[in-house]
C-alpha positions in Angstrom: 30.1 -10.3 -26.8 27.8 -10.9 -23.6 25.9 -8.2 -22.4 24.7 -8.2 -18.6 21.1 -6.3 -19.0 20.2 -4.7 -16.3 16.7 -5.4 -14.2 15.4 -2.3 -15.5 16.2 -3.7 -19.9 14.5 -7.1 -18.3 11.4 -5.6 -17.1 11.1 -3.1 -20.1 11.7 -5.6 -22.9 9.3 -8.4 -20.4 6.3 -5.2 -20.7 7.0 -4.8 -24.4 7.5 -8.7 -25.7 5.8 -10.6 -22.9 9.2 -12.1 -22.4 12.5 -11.9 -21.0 15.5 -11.8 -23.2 17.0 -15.3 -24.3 19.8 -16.1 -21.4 23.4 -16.0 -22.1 26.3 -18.3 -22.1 27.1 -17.9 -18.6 23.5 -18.2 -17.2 23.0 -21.3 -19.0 26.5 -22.3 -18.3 25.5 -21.5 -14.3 22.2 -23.5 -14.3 24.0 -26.6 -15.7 26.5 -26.4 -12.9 23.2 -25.7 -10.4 21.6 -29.0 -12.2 24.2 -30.7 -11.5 24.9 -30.2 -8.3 22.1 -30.5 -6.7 22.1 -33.8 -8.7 25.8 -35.0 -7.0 24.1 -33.4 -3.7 21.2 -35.2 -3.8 23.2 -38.6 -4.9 25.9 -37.8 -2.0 23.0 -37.9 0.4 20.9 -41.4 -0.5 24.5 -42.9 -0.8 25.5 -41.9 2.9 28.7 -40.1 1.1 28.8 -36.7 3.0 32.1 -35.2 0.4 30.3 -36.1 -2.8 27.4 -34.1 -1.1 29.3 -31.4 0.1 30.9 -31.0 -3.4 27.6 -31.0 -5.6 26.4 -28.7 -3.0 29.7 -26.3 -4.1 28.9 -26.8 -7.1 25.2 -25.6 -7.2 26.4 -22.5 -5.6 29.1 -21.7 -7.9 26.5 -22.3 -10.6 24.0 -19.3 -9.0 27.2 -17.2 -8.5 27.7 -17.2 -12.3 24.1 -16.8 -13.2 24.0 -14.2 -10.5 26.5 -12.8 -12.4 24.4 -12.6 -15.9 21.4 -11.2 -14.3 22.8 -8.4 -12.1 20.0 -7.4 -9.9 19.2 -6.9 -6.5 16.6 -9.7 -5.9 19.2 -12.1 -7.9 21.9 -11.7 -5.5 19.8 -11.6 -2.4 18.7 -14.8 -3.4 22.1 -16.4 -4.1 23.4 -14.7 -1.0 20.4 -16.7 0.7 21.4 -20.0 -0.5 25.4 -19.1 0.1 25.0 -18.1 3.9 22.5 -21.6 3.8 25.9 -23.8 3.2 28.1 -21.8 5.9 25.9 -21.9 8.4 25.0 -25.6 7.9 28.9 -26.8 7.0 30.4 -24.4 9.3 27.8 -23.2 11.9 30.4 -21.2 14.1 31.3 -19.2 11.0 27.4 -18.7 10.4 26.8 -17.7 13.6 29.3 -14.8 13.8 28.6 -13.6 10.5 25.6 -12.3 12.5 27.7 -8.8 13.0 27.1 -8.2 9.3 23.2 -8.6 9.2 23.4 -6.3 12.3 24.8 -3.8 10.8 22.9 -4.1 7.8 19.6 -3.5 10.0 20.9 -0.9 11.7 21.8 1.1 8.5 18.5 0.4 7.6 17.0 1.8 10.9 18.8 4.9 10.0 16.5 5.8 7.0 13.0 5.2 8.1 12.5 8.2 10.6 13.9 10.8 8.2 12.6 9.2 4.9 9.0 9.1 6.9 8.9 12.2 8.1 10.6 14.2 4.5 8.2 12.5 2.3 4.5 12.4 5.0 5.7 16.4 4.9 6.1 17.1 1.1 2.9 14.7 0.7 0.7 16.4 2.5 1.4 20.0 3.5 3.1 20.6 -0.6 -0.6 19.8 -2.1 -2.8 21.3 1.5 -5.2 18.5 0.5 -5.9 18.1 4.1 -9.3 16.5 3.0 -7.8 13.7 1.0 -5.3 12.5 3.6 -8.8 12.4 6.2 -10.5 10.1 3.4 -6.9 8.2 2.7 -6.9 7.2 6.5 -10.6 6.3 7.4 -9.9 4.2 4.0 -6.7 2.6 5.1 -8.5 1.8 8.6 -11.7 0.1 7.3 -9.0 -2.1 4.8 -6.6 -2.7 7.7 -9.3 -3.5 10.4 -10.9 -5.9 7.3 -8.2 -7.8 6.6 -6.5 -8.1 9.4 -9.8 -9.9 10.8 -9.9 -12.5 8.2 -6.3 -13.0 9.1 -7.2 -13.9 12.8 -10.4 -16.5 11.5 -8.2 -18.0 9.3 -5.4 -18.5 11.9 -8.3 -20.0 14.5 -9.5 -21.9 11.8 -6.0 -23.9 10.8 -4.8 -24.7 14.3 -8.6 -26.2 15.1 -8.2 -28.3 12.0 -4.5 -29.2 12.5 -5.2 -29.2 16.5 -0.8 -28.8 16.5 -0.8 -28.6 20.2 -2.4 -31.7 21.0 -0.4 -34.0 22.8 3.1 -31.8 22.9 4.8 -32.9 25.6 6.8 -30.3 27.9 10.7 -30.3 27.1 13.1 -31.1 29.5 15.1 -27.7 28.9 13.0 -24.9 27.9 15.0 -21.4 26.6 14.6 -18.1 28.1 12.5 -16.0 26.5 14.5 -13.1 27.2 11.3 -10.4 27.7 8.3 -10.6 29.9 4.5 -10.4 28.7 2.6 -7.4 29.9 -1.5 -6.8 29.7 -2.3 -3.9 27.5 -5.5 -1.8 28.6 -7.1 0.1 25.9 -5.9 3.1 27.5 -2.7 1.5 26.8 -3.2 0.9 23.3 -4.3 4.6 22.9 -1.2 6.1 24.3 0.9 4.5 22.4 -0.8 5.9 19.3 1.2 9.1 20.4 4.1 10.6 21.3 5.4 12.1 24.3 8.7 12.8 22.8 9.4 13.1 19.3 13.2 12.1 19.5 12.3 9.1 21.7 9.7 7.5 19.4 12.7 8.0 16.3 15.6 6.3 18.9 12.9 3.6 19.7 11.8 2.8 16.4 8.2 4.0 16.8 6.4 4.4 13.3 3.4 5.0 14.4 4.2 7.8 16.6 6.9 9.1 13.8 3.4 9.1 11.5 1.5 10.9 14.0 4.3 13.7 14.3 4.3 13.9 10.6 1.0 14.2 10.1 0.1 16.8 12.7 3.4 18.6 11.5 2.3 18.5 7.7 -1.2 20.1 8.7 0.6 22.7 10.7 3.0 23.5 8.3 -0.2 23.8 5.2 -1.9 26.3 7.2 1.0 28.8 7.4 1.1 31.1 4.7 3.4 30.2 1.7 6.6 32.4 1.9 7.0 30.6 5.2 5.9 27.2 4.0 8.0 26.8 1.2 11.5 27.0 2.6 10.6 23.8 5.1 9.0 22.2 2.2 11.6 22.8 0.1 13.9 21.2 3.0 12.1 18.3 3.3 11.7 17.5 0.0 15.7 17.5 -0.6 15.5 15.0 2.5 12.9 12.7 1.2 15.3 12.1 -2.4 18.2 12.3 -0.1 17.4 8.9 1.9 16.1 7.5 -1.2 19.3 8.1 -2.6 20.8 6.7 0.6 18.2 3.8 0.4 20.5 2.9 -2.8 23.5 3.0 -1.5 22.4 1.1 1.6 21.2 -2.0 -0.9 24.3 -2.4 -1.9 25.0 -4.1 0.9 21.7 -6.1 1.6 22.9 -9.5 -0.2 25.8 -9.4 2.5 23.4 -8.9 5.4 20.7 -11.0 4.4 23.8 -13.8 3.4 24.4 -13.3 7.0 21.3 -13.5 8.9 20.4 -16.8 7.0 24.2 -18.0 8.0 22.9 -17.7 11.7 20.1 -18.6 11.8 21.0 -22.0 10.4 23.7 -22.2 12.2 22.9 -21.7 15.6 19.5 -23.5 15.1 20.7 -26.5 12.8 18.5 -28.3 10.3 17.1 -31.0 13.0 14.8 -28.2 14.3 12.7 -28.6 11.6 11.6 -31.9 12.7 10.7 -30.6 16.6 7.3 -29.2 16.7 7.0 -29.8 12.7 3.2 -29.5 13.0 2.8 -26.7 14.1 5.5 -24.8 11.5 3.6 -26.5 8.8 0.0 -25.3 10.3 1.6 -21.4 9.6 2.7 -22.0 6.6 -0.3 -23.6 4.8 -2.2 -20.6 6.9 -0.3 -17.8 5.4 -0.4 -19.4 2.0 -4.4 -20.1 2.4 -4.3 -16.0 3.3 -2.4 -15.2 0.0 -4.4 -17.0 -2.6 -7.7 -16.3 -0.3 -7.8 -13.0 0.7 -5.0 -11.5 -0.9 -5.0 -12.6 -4.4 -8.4 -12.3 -4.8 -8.1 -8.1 -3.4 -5.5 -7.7 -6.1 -7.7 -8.9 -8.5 -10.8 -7.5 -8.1 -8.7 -4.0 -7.6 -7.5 -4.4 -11.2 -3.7 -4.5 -10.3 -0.7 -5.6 -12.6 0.4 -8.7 -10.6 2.9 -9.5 -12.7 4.7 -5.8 -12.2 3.3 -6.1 -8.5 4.8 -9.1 -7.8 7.7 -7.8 -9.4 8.2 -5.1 -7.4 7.6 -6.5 -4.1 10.2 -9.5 -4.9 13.0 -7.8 -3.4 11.4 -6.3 -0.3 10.1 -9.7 0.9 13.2 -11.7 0.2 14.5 -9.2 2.6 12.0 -9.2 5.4 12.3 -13.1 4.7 15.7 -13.3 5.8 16.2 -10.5 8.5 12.5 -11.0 9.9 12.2 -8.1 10.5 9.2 -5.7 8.1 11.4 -2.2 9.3 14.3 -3.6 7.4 12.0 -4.0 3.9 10.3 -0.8 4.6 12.8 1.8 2.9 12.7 -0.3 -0.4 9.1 -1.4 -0.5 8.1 2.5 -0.1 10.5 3.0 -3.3 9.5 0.1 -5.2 5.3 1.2 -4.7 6.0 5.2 -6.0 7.8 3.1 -9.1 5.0 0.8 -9.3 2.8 4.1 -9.8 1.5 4.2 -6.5 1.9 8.4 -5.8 4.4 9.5 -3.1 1.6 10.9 -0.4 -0.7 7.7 -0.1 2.7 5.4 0.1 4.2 7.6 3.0 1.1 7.8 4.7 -0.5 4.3 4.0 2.5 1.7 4.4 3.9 2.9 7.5 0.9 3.4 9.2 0.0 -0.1 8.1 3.4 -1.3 9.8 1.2 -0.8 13.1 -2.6 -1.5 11.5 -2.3 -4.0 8.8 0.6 -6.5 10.1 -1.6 -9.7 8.6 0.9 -12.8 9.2 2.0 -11.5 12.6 -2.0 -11.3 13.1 -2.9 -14.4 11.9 0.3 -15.9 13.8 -1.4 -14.8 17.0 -4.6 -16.1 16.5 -2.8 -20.0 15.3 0.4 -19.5 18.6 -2.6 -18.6 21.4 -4.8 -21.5 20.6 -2.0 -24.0 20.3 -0.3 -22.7 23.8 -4.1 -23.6 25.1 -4.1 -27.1 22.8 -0.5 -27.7 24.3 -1.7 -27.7 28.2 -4.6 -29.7 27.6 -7.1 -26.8 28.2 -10.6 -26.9 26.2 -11.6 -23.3 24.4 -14.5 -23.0 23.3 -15.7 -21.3 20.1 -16.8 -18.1 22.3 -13.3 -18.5 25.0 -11.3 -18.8 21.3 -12.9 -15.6 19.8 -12.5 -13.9 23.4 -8.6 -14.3 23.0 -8.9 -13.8 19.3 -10.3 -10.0 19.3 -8.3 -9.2 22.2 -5.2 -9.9 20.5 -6.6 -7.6 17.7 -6.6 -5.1 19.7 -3.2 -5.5 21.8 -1.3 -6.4 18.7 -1.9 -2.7 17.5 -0.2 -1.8 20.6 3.2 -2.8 20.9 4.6 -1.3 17.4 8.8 -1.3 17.5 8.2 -3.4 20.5 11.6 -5.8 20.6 10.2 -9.6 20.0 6.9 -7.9 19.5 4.6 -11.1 18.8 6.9 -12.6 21.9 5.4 -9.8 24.2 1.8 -10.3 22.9 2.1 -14.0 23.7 2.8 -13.8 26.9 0.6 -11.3 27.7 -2.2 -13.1 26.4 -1.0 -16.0 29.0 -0.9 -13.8 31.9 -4.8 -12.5 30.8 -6.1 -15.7 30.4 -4.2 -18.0 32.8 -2.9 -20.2 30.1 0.6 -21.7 31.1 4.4 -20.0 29.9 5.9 -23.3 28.9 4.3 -24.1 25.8 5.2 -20.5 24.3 9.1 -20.9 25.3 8.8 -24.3 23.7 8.1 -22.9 20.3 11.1 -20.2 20.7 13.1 -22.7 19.0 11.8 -22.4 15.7 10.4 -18.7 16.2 12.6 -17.7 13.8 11.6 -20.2 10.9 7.9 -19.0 11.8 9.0 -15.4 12.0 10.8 -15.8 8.8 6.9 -16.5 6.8 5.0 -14.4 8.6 7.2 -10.7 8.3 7.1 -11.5 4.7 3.6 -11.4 4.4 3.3 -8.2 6.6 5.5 -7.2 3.9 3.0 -8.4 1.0 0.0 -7.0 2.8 1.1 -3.9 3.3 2.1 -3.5 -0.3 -1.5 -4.4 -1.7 -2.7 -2.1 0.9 -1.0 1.2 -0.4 -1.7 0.2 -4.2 -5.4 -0.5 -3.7 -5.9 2.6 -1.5 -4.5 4.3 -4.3 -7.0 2.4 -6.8 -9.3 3.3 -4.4 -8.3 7.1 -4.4 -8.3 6.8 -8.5 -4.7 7.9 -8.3 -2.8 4.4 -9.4 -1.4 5.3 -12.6 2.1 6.0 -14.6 5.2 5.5 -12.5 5.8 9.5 -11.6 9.0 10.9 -13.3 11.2 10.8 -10.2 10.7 7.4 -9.8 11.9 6.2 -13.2 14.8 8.4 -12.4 15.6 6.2 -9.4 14.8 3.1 -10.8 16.9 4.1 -13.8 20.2 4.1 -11.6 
């Protein structure tokens, strides 16, 4: 009789045997049919036959359905959800372009948890242990590894569009799309305010982290200095909140192979396939950046911090398959908190280090700044220099900080940094076309770099250890 083990038998008997158990009938059954389909596909295509194509490609996804179907976990079916909305929007892009409702409401469920989850779990973190000290030394910590990192992100961004030089010799389009915002300068008084907020239910409507954090934070060390009788009832509120929108963190991934089905649906069908080949260069310049960045910088922190890649990797599978196909880090940031605590990353450094690091520590966003400015000046045939290029370089290191739960964020930052240093608009609409695709690599590394940043704070701390009790009991479910 075939048994369908679940992802928590796989990754117990994978610790225990250094293997995964032997697949069944209907997985090997499935990646025959994927084989083979991709086979037909890939026949159909050199042949000029679109239907043979069309059916291997059927084929192949009937084939991950069914091992889909064996494995039974989340980042299984996000991925077979990936390559389903793939086919609709490319065979029928109208249908993969109003399928867009369902990733909507997929992100906007998602929305829903991050204000409440922050705030019940930065609470129970830090005013249920009044180690006011250690959250001081957890955030000077998390600063001097954001501000680190993040600067080896811009270098290596200036360093691949100088070697690549994308933007030479890109010729202005004839229709140009609208980009839909404007850029603004950000002052530094700008930058500061923005840090906090003015009104609590504002910055949670608007998406703020940063300013949720802040209120957190500054609650927490109000609420530890109270004496206990009146402490403990809050705390005990908050922490029924905290497992509450874990719970409903759950329930809401239920649905994320649907949404993130959908938002790969649109997004190939209202772009198409043949955007790939405009502006080619320059998508291929980010992507050979942010993979540079990975087995660079990021790899090589893991490492020398002494983490379990294999259960880190692991862990943050499903969190960037879903910042991958959503774009957007908010989206991954409910499940990537849960999947760090099971990792054995404790509950106070991951509700005080990852979101803060939402606003500090975005690294492919960063380093997609550094590569996008340069190639805007490459584009209208205007020489930096090495000092002009580091100019607009730590500038955008310091407005990039500012425009957390900014719409188009990276959009706004672009255009700003046009209007600061007289570089033409045109070039940046030009490369709206395949924002997405770019958008797509680099919120997935935020994703990844925010991870490693709350498990080697934790290392740092000396507090990276067994998964805590609660966790396993989520995991478990």
């Amino acid at each position: 009789m075939l048994r369908a083990f679940s992802s928590r038998e796989l990754f117990t008997m994978a610790r225990r045997t250094g293997s995964v158990p032997p697949a069944g009938p209907l997985a090997r059954i499935g990646l025959a049919m994927v084989l083979l389909g991709l086979l037909a596909a890939s026949l159909g295509w050199l042949l000029g036959a679109p239907p043979a194509a069309f059916a291997g490609r059927l084929v192949a996804l009937a084939g991950l359905v069914a091992y889909g179907l064996h494995r039974r976990s989340l980042t299984t079916w996000i991925l077979v959800a990936m390559a389903v909305g793939a086919e609709i929007g490319h065979d029928w892009p109208a249908a993969g372009v109003n399928a867009r409702v369902l990733s909507l409401i997929f992100l906007r469920m998602i929305k829903t948890i991050i204000a409440p989850l922050l705030f019940g779990t930065l609470v129970v973190g830090i005013a249920g242990h009044s180690n006011l000290r250690q959250v001081g030394r957890m955030g000077i910590k998390a600063l001097v590894y954001f501000e680190a990192v993040t600067t080896i992100a811009l270098f290596i961004g200036l360093a691949a569009i100088n070697l690549t030089r994308a933007g030479v010799g890109v010729q202005p389009p004839s229709a140009l799309p609208s980009a839909d915002v404007t850029g603004r300068k950000q002052s530094a008084s700008d930058v500061l305010l923005h840090v906090f907020p003015e009104n609590v239910a504002r910055s949670v409507a608007e998406g703020e982290v940063l300013q949720i954090v802040v209120f957190s934070v500054l609650f927490s060390i109000a609420l530890a200095t109270i004496s206990e009788a009146r402490r403990r009832p809050m705390l005990a509120f908050c922490e029924s909140l905290s497992e509450t929108m874990f719970k409903f963190t759950n329930i809401v991934m239920y649905f994320a192979p649907v949404g993130v089905g959908a938002a790969i649906a649109y997004t190939v069908g209202h772009m198409g396939l043949g955007i790939l080949v405009n502006l080619f260069k320059l998508l291929a310049t980010l992507y050979l950046a942010l993979t540079a960045f990975l087995l660079l910088v990021l790899l090589p922190i893991a490492l020398a911090a002494r983490l379990p890649l294999r259960r880190f990797v692991g862990a943050v599978a499903e969190p960037v398959s879903i910042a991958f196909a959503t774009t957007s880090s908010e989206a991954a940031l409910p499940l990537a908190m849960e999947k760090m605590e099971e990792l054995g990353v404790p509950r106070p450094i991951v509700a005080f280090v990852m979101p803060t690091g939402y606003s500090f520590n975005l690294d492919g966003s960063t380093l997609y700044l550094a590569l996008a400015s340069i190639f805007v000046a490459q584009a209208a045939g205007i020489h930096l220099g090495l000092g002009q290029q580091l100019v607009i370089v730590f500038t955008l290191m310091l407005t990039s900080k500012g425009v957390a739960g900014v719409p188009r964020a990276t959009l706004v930052i672009l255009l700003g940094t046009a209007a600061s240093f007289g570089l033409p608009e045109w070039p940046i609409l030009a490369i709206l076309g395949i924002d997405e695709l770019m958008d797509m690599a680099r919120t997935s590394v935020n994703v990844i770099g925010n991870c490693l940043a709350t498990a080697v704070v934790a290392r740092w701390e000396g507090e990276f250890g067994p998964v805590p009790v609660e966790a396993r009991a989520r995991s478990s479910l």
